[in-house]
N, CA, C and O atoms as a GROMACS GRO file, in nm:
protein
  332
    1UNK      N    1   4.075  10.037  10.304
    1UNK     CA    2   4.097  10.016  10.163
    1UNK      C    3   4.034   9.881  10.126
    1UNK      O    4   4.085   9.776  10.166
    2UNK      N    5   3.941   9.882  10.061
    2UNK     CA    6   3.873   9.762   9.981
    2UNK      C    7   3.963   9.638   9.974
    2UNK      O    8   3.949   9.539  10.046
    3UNK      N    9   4.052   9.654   9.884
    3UNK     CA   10   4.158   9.532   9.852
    3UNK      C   11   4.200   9.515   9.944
    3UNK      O   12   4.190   9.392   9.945
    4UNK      N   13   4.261   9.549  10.065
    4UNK     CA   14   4.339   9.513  10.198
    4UNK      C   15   4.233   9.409  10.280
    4UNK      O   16   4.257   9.299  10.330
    5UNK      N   17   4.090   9.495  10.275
    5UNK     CA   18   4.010   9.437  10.326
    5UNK      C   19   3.965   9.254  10.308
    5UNK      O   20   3.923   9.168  10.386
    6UNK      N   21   4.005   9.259  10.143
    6UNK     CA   22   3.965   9.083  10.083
    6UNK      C   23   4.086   9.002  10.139
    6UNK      O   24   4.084   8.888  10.186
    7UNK      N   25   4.190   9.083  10.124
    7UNK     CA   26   4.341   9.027  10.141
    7UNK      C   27   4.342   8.982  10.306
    7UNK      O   28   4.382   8.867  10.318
    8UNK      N   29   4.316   9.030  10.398
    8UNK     CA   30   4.261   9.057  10.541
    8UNK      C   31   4.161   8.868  10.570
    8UNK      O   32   4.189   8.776  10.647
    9UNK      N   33   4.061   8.880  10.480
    9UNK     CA   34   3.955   8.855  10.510
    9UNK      C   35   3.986   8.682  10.454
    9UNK      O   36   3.951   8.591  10.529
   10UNK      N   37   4.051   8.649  10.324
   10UNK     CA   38   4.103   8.571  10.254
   10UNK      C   39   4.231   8.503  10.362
   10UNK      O   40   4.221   8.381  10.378
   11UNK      N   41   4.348   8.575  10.434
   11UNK     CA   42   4.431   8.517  10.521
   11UNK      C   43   4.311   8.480  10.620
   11UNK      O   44   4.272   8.364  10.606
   12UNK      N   45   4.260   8.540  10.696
   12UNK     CA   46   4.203   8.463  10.806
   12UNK      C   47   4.092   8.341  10.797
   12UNK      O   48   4.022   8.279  10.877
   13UNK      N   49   4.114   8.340  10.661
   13UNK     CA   50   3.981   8.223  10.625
   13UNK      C   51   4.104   8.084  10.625
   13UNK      O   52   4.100   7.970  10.671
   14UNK      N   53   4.201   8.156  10.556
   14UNK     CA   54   4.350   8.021  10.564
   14UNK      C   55   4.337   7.981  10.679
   14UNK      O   56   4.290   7.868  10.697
   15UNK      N   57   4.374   8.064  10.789
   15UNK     CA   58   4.406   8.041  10.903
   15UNK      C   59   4.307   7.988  10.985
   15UNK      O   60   4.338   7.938  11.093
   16UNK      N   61   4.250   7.990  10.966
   16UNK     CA   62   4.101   7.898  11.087
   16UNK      C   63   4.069   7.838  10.956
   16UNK      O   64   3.947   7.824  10.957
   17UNK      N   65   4.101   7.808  10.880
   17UNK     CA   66   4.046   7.687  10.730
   17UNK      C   67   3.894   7.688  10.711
   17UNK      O   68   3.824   7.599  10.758
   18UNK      N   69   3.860   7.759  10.663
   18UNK     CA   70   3.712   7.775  10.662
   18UNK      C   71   3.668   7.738  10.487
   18UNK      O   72   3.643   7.832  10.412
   19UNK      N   73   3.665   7.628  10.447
   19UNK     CA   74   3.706   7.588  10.296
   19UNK      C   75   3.587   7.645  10.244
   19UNK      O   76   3.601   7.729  10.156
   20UNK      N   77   3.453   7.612  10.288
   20UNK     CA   78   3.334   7.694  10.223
   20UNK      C   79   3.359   7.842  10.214
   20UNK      O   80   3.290   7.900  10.130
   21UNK      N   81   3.427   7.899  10.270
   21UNK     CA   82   3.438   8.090  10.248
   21UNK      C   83   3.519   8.081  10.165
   21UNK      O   84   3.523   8.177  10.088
   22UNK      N   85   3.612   7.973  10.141
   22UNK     CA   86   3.708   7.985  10.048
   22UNK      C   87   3.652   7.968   9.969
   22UNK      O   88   3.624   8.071   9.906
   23UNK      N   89   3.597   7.843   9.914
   23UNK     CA   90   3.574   7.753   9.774
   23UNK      C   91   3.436   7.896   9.697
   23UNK      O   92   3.444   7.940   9.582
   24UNK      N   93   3.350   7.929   9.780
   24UNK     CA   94   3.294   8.014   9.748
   24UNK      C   95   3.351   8.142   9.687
   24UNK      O   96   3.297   8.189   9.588
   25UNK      N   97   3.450   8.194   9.738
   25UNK     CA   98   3.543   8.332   9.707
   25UNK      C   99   3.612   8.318   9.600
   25UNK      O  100   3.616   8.405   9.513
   26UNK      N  101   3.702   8.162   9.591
   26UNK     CA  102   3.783   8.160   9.512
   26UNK      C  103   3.776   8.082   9.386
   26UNK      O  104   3.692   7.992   9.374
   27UNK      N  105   3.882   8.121   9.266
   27UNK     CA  106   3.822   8.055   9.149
   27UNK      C  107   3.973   8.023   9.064
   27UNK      O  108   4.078   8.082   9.092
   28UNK      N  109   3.967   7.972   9.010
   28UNK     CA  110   4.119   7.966   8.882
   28UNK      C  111   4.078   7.914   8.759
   28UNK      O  112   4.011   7.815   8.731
   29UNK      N  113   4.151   8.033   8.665
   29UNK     CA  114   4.072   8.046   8.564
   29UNK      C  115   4.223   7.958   8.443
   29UNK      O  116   4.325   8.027   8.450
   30UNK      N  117   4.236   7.868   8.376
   30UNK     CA  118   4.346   7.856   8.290
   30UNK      C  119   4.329   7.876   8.137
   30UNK      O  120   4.237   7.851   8.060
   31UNK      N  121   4.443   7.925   8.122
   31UNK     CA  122   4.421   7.987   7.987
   31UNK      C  123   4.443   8.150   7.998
   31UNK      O  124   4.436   8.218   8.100
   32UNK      N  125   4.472   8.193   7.868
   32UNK     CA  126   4.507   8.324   7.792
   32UNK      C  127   4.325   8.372   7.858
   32UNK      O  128   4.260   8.269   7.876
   33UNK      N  129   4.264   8.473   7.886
   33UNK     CA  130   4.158   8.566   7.878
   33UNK      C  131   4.152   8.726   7.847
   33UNK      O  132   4.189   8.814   7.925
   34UNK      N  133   4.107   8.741   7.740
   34UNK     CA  134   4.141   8.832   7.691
   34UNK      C  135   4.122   8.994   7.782
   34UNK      O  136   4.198   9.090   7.785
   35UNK      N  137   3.990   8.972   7.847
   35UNK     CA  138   4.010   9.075   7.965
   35UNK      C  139   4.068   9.085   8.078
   35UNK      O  140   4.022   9.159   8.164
   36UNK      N  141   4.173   9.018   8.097
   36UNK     CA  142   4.249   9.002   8.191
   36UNK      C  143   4.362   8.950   8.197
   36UNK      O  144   4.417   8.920   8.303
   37UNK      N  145   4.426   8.927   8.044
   37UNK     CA  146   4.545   8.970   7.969
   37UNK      C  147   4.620   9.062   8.037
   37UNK      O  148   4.566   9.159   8.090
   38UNK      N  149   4.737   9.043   8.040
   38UNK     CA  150   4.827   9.153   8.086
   38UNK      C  151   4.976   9.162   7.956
   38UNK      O  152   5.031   9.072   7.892
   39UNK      N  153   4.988   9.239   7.960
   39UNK     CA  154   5.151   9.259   7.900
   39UNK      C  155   5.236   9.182   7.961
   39UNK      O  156   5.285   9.226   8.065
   40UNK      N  157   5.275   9.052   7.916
   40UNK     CA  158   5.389   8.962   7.929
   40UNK      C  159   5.328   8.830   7.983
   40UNK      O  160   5.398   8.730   7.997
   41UNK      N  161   5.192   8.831   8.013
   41UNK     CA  162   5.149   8.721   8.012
   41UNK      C  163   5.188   8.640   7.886
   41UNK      O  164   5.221   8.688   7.777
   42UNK      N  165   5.180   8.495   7.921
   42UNK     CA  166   5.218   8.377   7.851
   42UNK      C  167   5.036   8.322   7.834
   42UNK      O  168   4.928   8.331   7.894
   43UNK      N  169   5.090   8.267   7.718
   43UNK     CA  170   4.945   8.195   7.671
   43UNK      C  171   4.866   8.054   7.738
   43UNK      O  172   4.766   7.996   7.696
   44UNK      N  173   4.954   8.025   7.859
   44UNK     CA  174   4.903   7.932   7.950
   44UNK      C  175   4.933   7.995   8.064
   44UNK      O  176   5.018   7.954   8.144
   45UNK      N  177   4.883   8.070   8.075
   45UNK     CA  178   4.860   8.174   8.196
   45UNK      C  179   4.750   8.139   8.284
   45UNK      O  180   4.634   8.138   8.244
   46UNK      N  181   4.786   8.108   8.414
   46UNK     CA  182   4.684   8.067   8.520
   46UNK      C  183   4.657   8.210   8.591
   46UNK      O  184   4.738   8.278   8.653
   47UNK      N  185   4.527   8.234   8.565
   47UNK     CA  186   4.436   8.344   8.663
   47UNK      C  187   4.374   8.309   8.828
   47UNK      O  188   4.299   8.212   8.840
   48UNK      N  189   4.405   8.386   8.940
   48UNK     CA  190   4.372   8.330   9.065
   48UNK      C  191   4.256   8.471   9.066
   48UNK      O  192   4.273   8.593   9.078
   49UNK      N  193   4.133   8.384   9.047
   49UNK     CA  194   4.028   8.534   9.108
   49UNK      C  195   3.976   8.543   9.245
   49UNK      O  196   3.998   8.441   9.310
   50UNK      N  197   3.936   8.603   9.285
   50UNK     CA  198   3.882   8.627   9.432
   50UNK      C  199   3.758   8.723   9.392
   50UNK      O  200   3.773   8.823   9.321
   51UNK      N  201   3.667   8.691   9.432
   51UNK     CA  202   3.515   8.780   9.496
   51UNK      C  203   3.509   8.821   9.271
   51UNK      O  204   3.483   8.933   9.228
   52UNK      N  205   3.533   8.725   9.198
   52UNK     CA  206   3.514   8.778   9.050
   52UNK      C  207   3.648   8.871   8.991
   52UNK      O  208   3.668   8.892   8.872
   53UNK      N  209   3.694   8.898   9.050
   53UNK     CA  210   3.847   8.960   9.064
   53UNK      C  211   4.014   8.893   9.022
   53UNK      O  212   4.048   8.782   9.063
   54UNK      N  213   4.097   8.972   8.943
   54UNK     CA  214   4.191   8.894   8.945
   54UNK      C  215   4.282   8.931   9.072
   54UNK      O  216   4.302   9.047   9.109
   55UNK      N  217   4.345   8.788   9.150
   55UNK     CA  218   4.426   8.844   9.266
   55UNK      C  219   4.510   8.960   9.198
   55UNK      O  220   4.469   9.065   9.249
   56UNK      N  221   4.613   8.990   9.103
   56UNK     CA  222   4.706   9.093   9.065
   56UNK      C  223   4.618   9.223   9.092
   56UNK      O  224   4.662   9.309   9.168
   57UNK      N  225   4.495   9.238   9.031
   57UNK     CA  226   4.452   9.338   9.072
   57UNK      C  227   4.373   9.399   9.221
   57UNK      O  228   4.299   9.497   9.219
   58UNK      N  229   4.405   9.319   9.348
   58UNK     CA  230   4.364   9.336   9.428
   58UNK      C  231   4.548   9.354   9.513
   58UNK      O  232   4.572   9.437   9.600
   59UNK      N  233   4.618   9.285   9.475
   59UNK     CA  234   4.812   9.296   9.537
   59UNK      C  235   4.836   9.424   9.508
   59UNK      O  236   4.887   9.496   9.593
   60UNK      N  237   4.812   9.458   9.416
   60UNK     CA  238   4.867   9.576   9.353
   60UNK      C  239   4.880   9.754   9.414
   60UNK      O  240   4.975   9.832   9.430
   61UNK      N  241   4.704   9.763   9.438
   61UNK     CA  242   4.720   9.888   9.523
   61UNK      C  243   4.762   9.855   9.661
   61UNK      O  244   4.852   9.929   9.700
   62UNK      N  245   4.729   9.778   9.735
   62UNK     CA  246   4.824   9.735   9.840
   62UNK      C  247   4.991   9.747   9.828
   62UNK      O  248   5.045   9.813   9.916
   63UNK      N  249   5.056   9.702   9.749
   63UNK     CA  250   5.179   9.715   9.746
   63UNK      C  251   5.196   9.859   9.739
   63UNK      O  252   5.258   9.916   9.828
   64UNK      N  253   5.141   9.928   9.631
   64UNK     CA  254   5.162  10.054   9.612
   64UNK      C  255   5.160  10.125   9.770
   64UNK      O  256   5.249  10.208   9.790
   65UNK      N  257   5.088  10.105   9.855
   65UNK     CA  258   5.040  10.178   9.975
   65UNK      C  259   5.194  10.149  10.082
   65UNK      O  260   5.254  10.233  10.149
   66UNK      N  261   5.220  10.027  10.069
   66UNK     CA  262   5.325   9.997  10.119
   66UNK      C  263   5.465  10.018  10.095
   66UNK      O  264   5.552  10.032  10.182
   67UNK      N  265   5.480  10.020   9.968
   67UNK     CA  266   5.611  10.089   9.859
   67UNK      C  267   5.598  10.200   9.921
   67UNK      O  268   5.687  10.217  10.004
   68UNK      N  269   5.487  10.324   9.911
   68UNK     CA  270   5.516  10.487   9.933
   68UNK      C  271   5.543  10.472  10.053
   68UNK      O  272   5.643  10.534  10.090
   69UNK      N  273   5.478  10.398  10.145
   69UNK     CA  274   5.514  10.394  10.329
   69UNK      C  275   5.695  10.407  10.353
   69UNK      O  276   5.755  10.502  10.402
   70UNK      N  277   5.748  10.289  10.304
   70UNK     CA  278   5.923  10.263  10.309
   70UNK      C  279   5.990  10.375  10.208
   70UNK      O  280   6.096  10.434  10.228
   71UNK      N  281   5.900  10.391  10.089
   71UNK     CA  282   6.012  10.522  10.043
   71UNK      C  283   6.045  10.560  10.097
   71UNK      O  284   6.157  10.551  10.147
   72UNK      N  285   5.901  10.672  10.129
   72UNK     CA  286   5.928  10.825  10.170
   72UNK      C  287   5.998  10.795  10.333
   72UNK      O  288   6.086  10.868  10.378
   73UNK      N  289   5.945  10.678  10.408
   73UNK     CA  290   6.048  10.644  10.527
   73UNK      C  291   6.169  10.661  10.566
   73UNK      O  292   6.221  10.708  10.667
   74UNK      N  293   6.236  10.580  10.398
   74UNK     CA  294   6.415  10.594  10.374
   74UNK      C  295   6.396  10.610  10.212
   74UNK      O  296   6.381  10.530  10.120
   75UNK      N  297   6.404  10.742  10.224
   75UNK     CA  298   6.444  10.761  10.050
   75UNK      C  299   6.535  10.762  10.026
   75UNK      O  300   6.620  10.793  10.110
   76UNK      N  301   6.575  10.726   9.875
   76UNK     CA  302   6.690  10.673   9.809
   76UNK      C  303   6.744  10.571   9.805
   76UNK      O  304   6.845  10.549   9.739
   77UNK      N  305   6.672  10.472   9.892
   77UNK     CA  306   6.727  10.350   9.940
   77UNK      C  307   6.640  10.207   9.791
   77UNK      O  308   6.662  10.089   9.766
   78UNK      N  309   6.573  10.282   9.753
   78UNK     CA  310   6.454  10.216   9.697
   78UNK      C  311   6.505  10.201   9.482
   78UNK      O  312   6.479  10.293   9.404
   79UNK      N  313   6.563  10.092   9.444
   79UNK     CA  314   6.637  10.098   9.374
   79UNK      C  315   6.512  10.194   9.218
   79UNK      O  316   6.391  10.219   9.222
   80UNK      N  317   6.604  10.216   9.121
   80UNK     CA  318   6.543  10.339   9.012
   80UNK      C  319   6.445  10.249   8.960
   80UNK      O  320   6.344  10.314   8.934
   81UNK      N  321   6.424  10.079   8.923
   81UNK     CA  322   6.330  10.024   8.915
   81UNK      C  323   6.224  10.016   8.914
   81UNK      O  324   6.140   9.989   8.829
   82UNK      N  325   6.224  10.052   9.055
   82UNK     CA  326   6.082  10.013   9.149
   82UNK      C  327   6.019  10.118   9.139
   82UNK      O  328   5.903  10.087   9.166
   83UNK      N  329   6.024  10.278   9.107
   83UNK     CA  330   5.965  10.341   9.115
   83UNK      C  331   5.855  10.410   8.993
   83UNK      O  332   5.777  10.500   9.024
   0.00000   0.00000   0.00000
């Protein structure tokens, strides 16, 4: 999966500190942007991008992959919320 892959690739750059793979990859954007606005964002909203990307949209299908893993694991356990 693409996103797992940056997420993957982004921890192991932490971990052996490799600041050029970082400083290159990574960016923070401050301020409201209108393409990357979300519903309930605040108007001093800090954006973390990766590879041109907002991180939320790279967490996201990941979680999802991981959420269906523990559902369907132990269903019912998973409050009406989350789903």
């Amino acid at each position: 999966m693409p996103e797992y892959e940056v997420v993957r690739s982004l921890c192991n750059a932490v971990k052996h500190y490799n600041a050029e793979t970082l400083s290159d990859r990574t960016d923070v954007l401050e301020g409201f942007r209108a393409g990357l606005g979300r519903v309930g964002d605040s108007l001093g909203v800090t954006h973390f991008m990766v590879d041109g990307r907002e991180i939320r949209d790279l967490f996201w299908p990941i979680y999802e992959v991981y959420f269906g893993y523990f559902h369907e694991a132990q269903p019912g356990n998973q409050p009406d919320a989350a789903r």
